[in-house]
Backbone of each chain as ProteinMPNN parsed JSONL, in Angstrom:
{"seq_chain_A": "XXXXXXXXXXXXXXXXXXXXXXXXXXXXXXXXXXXXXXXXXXXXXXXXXXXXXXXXXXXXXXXXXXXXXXXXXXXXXXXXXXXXXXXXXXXXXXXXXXXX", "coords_chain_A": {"N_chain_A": [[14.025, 384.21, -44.159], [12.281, 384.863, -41.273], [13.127, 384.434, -38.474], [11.216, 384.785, -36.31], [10.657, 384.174, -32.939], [8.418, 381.705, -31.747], [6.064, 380.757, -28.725], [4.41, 378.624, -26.101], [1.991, 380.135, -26.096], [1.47, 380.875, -29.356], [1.223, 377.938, -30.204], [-1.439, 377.119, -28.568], [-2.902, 379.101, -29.708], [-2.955, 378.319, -32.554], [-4.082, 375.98, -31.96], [-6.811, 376.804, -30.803], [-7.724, 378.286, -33.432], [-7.777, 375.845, -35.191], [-9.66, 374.304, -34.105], [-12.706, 374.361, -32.733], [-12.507, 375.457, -30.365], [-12.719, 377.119, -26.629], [-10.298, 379.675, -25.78], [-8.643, 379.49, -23.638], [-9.773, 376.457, -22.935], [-7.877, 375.715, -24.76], [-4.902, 375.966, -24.689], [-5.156, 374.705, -22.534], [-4.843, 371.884, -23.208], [-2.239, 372.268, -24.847], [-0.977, 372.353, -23.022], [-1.043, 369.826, -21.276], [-0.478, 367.659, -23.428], [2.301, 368.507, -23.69], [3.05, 367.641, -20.94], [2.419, 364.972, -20.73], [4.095, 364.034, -22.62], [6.982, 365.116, -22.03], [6.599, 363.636, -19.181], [6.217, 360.731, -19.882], [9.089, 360.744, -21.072], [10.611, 361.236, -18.754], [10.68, 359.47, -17.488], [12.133, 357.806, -18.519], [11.348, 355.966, -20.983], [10.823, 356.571, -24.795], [9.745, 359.251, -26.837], [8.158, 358.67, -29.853], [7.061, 360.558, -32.426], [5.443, 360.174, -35.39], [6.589, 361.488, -38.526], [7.75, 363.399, -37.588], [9.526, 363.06, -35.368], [11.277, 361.969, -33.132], [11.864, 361.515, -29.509], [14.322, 360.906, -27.568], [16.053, 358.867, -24.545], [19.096, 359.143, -23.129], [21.627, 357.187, -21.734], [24.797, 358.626, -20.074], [27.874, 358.454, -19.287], [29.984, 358.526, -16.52], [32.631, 361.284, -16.266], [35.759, 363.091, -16.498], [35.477, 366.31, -16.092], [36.884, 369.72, -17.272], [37.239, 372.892, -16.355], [36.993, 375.26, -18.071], [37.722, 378.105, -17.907], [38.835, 378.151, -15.875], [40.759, 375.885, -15.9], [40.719, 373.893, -14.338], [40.512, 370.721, -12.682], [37.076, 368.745, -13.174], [34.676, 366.461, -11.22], [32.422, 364.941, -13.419], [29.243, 363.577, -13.169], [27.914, 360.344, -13.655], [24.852, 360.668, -15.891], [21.525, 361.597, -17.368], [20.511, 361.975, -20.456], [18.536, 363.661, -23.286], [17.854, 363.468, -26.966], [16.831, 364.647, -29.749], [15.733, 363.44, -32.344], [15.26, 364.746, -35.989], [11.999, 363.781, -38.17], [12.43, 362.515, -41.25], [10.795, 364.024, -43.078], [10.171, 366.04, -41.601], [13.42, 366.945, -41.878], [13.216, 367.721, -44.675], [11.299, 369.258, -44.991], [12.077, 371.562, -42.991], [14.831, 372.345, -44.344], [13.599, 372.454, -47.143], [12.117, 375.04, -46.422], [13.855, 376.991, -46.19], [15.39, 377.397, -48.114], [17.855, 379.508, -49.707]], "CA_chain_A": [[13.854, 383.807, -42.751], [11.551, 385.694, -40.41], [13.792, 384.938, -36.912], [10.519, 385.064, -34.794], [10.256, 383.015, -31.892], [7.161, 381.403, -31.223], [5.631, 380.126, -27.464], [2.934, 378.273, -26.21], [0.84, 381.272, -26.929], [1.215, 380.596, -30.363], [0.531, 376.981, -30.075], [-2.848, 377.44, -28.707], [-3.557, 379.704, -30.827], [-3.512, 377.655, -33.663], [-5.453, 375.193, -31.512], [-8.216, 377.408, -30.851], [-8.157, 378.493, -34.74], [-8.344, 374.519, -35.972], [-10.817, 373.252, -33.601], [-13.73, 375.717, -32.191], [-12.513, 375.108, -28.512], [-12.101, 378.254, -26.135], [-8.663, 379.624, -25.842], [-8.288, 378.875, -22.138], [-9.318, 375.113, -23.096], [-6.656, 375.488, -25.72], [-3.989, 376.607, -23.811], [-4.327, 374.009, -21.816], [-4.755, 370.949, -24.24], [-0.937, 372.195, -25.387], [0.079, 371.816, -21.709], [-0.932, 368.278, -21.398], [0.35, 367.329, -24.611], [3.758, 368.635, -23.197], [2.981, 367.077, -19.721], [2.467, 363.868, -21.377], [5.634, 364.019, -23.004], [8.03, 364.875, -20.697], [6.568, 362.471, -17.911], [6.795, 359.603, -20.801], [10.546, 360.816, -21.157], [10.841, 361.424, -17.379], [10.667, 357.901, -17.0], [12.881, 357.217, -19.735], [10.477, 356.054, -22.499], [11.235, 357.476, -25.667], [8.584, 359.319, -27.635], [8.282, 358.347, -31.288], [5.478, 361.025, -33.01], [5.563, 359.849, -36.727], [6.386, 362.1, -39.427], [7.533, 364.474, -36.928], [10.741, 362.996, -34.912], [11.773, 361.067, -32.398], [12.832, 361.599, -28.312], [14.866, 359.356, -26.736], [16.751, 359.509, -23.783], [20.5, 358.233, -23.273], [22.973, 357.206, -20.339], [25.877, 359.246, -20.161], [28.869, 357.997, -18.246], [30.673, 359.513, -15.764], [34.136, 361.471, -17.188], [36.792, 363.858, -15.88], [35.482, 367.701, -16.972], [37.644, 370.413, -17.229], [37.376, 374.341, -16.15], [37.891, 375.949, -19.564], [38.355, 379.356, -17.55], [40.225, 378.197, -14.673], [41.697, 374.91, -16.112], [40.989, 373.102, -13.093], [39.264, 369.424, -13.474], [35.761, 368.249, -12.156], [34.481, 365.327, -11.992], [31.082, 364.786, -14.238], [28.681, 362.882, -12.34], [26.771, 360.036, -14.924], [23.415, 361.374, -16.227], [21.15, 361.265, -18.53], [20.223, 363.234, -21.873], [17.466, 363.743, -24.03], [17.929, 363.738, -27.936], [15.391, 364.654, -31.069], [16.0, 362.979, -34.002], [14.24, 364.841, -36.575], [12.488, 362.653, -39.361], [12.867, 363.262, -42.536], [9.608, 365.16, -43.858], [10.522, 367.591, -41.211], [14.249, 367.602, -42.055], [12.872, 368.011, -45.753], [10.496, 370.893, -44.84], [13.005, 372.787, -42.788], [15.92, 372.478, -45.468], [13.619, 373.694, -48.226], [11.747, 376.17, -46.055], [15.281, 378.025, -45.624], [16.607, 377.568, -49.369], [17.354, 380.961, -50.788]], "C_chain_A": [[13.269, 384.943, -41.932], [12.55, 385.879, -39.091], [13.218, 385.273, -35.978], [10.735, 383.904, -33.639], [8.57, 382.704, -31.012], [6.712, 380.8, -29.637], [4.535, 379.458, -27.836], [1.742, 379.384, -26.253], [0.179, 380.665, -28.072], [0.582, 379.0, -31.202], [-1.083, 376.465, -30.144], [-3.343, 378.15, -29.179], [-3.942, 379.056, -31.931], [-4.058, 376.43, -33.069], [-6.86, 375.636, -31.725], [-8.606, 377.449, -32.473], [-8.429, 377.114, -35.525], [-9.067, 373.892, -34.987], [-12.098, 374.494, -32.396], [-13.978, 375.266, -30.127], [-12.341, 376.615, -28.278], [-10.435, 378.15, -25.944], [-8.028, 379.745, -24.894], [-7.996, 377.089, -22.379], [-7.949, 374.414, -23.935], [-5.362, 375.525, -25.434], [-3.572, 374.975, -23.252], [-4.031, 371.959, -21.906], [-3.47, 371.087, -24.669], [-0.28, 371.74, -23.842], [0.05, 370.823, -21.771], [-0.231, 367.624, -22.495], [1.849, 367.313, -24.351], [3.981, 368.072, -21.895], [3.222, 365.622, -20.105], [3.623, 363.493, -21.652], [6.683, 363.797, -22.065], [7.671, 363.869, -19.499], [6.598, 361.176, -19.097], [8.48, 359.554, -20.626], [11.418, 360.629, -19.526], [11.42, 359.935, -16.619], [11.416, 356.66, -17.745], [12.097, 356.341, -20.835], [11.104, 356.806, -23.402], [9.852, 357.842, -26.357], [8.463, 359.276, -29.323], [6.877, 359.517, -31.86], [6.177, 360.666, -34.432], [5.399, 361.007, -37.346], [7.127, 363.312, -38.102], [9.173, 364.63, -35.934], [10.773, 362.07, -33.759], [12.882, 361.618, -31.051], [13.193, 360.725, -27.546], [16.481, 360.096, -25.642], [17.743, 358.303, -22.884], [20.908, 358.351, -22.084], [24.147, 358.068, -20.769], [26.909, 359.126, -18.732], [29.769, 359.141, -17.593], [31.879, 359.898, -16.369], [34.568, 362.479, -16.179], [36.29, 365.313, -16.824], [36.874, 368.724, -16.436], [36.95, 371.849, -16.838], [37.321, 374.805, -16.98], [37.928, 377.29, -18.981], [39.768, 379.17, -16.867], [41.105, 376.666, -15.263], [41.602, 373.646, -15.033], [39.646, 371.703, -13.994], [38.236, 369.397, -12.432], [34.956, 367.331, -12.394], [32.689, 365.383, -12.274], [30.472, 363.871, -13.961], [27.975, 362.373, -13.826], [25.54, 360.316, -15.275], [22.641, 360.993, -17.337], [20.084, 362.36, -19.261], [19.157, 363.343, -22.307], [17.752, 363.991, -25.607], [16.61, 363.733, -28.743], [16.248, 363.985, -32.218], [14.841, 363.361, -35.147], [13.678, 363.616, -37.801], [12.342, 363.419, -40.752], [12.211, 364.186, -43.494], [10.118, 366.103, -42.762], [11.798, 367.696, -41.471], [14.564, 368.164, -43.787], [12.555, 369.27, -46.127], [11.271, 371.5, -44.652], [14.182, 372.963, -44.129], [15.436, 373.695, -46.798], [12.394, 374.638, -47.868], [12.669, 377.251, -46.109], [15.878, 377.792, -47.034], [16.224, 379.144, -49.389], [17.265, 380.649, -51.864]], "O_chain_A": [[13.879, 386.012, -41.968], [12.824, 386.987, -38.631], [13.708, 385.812, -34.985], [10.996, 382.733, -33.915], [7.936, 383.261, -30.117], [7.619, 379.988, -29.453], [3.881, 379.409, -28.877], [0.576, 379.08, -26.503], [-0.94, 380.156, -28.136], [-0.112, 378.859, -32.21], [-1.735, 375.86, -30.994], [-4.564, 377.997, -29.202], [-5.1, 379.127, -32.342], [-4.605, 375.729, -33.92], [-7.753, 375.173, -32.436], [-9.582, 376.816, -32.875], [-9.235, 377.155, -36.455], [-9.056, 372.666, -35.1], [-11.834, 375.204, -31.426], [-14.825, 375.008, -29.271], [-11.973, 377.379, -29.17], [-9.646, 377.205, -25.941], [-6.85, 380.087, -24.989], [-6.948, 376.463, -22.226], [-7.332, 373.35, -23.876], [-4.658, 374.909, -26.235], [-2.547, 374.3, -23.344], [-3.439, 371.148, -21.194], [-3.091, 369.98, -25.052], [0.666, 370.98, -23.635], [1.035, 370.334, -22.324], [0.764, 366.974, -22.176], [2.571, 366.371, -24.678], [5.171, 367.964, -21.599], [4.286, 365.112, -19.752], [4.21, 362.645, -20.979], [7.126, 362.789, -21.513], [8.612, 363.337, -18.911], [7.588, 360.532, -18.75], [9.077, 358.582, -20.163], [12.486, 360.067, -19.283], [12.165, 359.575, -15.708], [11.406, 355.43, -17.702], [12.872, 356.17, -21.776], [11.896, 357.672, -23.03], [8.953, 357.009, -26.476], [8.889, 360.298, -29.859], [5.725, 359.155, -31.62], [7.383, 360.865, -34.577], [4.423, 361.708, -37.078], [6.366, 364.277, -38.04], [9.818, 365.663, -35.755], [9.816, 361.296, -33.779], [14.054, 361.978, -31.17], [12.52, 359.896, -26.934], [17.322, 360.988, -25.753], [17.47, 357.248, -22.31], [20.699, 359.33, -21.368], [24.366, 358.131, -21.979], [26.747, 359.551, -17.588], [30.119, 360.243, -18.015], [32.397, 359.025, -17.065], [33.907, 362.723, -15.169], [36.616, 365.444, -18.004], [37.629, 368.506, -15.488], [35.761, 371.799, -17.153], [38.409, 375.343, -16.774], [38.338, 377.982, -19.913], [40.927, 379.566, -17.0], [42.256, 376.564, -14.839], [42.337, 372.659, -15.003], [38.794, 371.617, -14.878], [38.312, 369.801, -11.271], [34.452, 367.177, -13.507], [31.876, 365.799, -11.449], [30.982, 362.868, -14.46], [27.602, 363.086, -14.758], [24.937, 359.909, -14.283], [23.023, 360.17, -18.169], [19.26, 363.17, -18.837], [18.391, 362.995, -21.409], [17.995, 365.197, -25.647], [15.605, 363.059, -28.518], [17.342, 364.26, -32.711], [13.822, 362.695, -35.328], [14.429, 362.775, -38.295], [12.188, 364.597, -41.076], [12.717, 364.88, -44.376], [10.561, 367.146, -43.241], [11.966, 368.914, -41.402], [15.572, 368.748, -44.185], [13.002, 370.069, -46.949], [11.679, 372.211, -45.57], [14.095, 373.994, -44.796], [15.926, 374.723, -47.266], [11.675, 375.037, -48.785], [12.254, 378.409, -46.073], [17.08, 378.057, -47.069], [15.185, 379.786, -49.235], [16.944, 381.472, -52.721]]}, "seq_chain_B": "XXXXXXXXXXXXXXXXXXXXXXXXXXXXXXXXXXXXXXXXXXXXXXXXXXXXXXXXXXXXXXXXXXXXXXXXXXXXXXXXXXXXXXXXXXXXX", "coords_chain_B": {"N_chain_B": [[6.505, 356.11, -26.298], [3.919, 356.555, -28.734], [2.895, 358.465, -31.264], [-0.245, 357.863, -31.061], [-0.879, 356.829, -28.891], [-0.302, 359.292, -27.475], [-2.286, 360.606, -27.921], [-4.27, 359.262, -27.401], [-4.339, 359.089, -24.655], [-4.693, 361.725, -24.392], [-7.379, 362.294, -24.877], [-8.574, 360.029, -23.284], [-8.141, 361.93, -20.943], [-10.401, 363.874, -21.491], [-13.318, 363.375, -22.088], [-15.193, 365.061, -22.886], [-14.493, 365.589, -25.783], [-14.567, 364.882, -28.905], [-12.899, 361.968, -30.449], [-11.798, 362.232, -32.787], [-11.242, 365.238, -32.554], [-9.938, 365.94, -30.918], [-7.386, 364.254, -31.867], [-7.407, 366.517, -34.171], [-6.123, 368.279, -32.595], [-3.616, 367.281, -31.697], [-2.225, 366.933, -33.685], [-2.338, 369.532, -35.415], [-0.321, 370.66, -33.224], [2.103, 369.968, -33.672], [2.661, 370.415, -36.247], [2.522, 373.147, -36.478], [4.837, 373.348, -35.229], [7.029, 372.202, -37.181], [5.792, 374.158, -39.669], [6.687, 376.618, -38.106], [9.277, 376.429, -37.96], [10.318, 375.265, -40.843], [9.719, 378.365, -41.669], [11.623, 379.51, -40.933], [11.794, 380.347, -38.317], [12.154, 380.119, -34.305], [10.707, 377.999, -31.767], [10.176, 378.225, -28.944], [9.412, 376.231, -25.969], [9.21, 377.187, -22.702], [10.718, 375.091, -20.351], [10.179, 372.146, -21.261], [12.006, 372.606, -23.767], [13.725, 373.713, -26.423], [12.468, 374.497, -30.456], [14.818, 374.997, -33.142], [16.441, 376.119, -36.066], [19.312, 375.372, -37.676], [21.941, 376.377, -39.166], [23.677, 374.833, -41.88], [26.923, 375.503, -42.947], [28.221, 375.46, -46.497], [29.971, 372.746, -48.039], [32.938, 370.73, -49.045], [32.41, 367.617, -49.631], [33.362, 364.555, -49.483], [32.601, 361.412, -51.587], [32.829, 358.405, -49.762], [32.58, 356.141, -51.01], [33.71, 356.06, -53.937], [35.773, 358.165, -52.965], [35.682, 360.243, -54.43], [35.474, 363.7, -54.712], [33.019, 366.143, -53.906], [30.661, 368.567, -54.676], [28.617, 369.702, -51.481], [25.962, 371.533, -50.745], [24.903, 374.81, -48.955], [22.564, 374.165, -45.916], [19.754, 374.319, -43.929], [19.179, 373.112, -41.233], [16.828, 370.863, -38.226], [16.893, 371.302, -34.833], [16.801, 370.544, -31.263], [16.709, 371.664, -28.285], [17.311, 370.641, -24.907], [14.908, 371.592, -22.0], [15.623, 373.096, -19.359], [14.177, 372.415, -16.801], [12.906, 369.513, -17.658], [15.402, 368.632, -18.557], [16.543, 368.828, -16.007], [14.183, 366.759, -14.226], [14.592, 364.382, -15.69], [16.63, 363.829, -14.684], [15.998, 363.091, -11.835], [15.946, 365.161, -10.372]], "CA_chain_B": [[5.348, 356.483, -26.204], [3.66, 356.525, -29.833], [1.997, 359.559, -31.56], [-1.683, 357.498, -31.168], [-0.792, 356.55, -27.309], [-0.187, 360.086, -26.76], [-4.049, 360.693, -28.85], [-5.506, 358.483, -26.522], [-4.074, 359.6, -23.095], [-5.629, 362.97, -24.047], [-8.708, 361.714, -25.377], [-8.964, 360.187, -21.82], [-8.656, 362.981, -19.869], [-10.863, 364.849, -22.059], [-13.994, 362.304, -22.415], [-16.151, 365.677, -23.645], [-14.334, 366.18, -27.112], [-14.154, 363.663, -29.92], [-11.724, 361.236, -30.689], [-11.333, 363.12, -33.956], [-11.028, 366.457, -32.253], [-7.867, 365.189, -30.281], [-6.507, 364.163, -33.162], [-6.617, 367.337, -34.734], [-5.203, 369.245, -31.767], [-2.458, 367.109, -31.585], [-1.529, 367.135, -35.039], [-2.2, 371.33, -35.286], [0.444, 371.357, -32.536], [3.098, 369.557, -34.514], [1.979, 370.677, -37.458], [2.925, 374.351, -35.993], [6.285, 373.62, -34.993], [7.371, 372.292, -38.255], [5.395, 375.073, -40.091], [7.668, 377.657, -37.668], [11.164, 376.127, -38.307], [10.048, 375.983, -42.32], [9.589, 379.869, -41.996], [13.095, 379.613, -40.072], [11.43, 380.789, -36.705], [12.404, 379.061, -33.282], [9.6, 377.446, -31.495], [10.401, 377.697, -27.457], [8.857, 375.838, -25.087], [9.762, 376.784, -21.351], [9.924, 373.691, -19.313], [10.172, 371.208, -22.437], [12.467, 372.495, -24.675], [13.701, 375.038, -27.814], [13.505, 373.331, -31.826], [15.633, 376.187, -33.694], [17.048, 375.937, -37.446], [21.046, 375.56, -37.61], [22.842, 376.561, -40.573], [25.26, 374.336, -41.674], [27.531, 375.997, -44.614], [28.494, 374.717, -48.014], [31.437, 372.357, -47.578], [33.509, 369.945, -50.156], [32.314, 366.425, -49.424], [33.996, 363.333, -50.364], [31.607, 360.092, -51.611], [33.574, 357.278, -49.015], [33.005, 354.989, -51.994], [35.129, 356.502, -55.094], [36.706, 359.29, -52.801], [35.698, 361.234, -55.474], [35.182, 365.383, -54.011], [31.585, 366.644, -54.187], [30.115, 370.292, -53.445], [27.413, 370.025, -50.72], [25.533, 372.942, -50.825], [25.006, 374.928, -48.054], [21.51, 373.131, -45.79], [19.045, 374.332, -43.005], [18.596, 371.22, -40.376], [16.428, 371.225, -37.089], [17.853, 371.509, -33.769], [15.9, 370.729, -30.593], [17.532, 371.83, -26.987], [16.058, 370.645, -24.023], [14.748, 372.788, -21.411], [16.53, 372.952, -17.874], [12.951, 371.317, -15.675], [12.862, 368.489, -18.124], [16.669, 368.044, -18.032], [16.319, 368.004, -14.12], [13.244, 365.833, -14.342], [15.497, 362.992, -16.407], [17.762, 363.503, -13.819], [15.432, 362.648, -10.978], [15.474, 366.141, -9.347]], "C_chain_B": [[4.824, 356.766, -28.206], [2.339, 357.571, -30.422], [0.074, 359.026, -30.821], [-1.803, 356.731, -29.564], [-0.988, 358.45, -27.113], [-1.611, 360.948, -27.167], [-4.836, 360.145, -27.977], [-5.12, 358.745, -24.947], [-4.879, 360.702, -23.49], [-6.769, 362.996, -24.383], [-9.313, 361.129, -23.803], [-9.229, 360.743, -20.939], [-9.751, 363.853, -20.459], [-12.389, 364.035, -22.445], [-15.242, 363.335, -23.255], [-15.949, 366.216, -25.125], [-14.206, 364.888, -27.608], [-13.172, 363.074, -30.26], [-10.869, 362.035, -31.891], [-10.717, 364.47, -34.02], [-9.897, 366.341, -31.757], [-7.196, 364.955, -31.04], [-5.66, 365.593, -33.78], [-5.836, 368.483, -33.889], [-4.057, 368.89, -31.743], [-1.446, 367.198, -32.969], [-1.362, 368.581, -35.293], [-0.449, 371.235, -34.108], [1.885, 370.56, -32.77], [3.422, 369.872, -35.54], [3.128, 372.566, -37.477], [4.146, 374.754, -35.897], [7.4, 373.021, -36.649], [6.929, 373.574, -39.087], [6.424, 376.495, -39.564], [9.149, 377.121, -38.334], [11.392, 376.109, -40.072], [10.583, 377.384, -42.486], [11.273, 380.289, -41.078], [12.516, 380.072, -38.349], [12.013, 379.699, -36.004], [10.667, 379.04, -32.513], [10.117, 377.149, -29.739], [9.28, 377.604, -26.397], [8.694, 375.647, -23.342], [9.364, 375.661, -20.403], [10.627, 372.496, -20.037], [11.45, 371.284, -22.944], [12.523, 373.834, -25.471], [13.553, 374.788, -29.104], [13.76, 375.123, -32.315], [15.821, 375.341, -35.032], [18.323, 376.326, -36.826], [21.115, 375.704, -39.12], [23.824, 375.386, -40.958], [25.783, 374.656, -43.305], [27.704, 374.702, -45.886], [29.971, 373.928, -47.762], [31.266, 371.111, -49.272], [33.237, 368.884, -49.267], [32.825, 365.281, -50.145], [32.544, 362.195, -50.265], [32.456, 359.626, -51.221], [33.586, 356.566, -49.856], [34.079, 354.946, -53.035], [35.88, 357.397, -54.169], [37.049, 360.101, -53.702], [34.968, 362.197, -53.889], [33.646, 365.545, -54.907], [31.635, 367.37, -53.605], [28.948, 369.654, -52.789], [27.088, 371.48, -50.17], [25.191, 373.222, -49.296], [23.396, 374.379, -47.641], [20.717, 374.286, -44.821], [18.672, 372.436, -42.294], [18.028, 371.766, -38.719], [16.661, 370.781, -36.017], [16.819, 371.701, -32.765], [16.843, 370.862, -29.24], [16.722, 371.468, -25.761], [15.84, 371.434, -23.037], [15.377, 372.265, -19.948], [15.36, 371.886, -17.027], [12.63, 370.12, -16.493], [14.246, 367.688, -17.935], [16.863, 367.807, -16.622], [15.132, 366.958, -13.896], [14.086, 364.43, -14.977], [16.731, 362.921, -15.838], [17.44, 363.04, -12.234], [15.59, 363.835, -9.778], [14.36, 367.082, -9.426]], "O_chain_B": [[5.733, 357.263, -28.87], [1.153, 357.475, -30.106], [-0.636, 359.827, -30.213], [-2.826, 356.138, -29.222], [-2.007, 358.784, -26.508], [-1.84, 361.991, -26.556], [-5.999, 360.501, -27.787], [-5.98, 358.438, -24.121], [-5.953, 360.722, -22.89], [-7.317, 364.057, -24.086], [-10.28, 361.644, -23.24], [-10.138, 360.511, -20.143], [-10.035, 364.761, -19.677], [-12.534, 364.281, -23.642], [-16.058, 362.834, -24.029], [-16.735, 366.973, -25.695], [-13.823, 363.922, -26.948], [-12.242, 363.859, -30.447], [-9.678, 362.343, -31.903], [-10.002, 364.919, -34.916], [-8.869, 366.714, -32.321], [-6.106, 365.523, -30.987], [-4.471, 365.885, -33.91], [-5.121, 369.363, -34.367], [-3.193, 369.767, -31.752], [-0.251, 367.47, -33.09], [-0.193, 368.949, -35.403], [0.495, 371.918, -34.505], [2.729, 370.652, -31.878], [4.576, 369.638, -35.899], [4.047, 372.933, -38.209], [4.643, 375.838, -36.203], [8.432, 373.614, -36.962], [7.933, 374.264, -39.264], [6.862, 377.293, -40.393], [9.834, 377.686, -39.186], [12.318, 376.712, -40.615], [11.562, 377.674, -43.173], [11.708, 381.403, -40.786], [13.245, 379.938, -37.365], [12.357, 378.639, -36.527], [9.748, 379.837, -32.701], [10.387, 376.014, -29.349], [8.496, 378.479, -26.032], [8.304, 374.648, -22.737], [8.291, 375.359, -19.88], [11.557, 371.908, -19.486], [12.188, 370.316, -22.763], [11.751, 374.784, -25.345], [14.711, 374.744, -29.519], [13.127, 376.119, -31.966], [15.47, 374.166, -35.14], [18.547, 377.138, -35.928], [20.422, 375.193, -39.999], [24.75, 375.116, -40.193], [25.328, 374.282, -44.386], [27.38, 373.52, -45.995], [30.955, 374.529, -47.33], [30.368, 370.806, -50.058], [33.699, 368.992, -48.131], [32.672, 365.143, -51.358], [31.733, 362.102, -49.344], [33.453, 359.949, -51.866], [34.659, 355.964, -49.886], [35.028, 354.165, -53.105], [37.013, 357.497, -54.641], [38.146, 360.614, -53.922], [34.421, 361.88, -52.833], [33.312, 365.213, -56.045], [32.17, 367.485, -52.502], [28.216, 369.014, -53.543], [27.717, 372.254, -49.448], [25.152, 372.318, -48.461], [22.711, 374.091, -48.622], [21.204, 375.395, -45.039], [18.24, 371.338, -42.644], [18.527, 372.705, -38.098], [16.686, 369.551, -36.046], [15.989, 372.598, -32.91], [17.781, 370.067, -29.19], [15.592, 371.924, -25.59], [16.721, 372.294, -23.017], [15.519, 371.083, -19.636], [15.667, 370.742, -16.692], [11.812, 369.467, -15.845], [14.374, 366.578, -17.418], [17.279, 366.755, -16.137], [15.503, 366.143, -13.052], [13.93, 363.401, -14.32], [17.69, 362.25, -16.218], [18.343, 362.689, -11.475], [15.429, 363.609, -8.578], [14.112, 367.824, -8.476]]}, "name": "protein", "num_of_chains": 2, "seq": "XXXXXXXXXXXXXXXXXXXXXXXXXXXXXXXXXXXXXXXXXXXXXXXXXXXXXXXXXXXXXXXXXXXXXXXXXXXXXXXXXXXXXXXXXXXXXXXXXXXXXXXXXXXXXXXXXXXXXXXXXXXXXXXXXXXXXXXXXXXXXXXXXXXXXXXXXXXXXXXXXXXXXXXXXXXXXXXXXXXXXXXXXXXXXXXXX"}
């Protein structure tokens, strides 16, 4: 395991390197892509990319939280989440990217 | 929203690159983040999101059918967090 952390840097980077765009246009071809997204989700849509995973985004009911310093309760206003569900070529890859 | 919706929204805004060329940007930039979490890297996205690798150890699993004991070895599985302006965005602030 390496343990780097990658950004959108690195993103457009490997834009620019698989398609002979500049690396301004590239840059900002990953933004939209992520603009896209999140305003799909924003609006509660879920985004399905195949081979790749799945975001979908849940109700969550109101409940009674707790303090865990002070102990005291508060109440948890209902909201809503966002989950990935990876699919299974990527929970394939990662698994046996990371065997030792 | 469906990988080839989200191909053709940017293909729209973009009417001077090829249908084909969109393609492969969007695939490169999926492509990338699996390729990182493989190599165990995290992949953060401020705004969006974090995907990370979790560990999860070696544990004794039962099959629910015989309740026979099985080793499951220890795994890598990928883990996506979302980012605070998306989580306020799906919260309508």
């Amino acid at each position: 395991m390496s343990d780097k952390t990658l950004t959108r840097m690195d993103l457009s980077e490997a834009v620019f390197r698989e398609v002979g765009l500049s690396r301004n246009e590239s840059a900002q071809l990953v933004e939209s892509v992520l603009g896209h997204m999140s305003d799909a989700l924003a609006s509660g849509e879920s985004v399905k990319i195949s081979s790749f995973g799945t975001f979908s985004v849940r109700d969550k009911a109101a409940r009674v939280g707790r303090n865990p310093k002070t102990g005291q309760e508060v109440p948890i206003l209902p909201r809503r989440v966002l989950t990935f569900r990876p699919s299974h070529l990527m929970k394939d890859r990662v698994a046996d990217g990371n065997k030792r | 929203m469906i990988r080839s919706e989200l191909i053709q929204k940017i293909a729209d805004e973009n009417p001077h690159l090829y249908q084909r060329d969109v393609e492969r940007i969007v695939n490169t930039i999926f492509e990338e983040v699996i390729e990182a979490m493989a190599r165990g890297d995290r992949v953060e996205l401020r705004g969006f999101g974090a995907f990370s690798v979790k560990k999860r150890d070696a544990r004794i699993g039962r099959n629910p059918r015989t309740g026979e004991s099985v080793q499951v070895e220890e795994k890598h599985v990928p883990f996506f967090k979302t980012g605070k302006l998306l989580r306020d965005r799906l919260n309508g602030k």
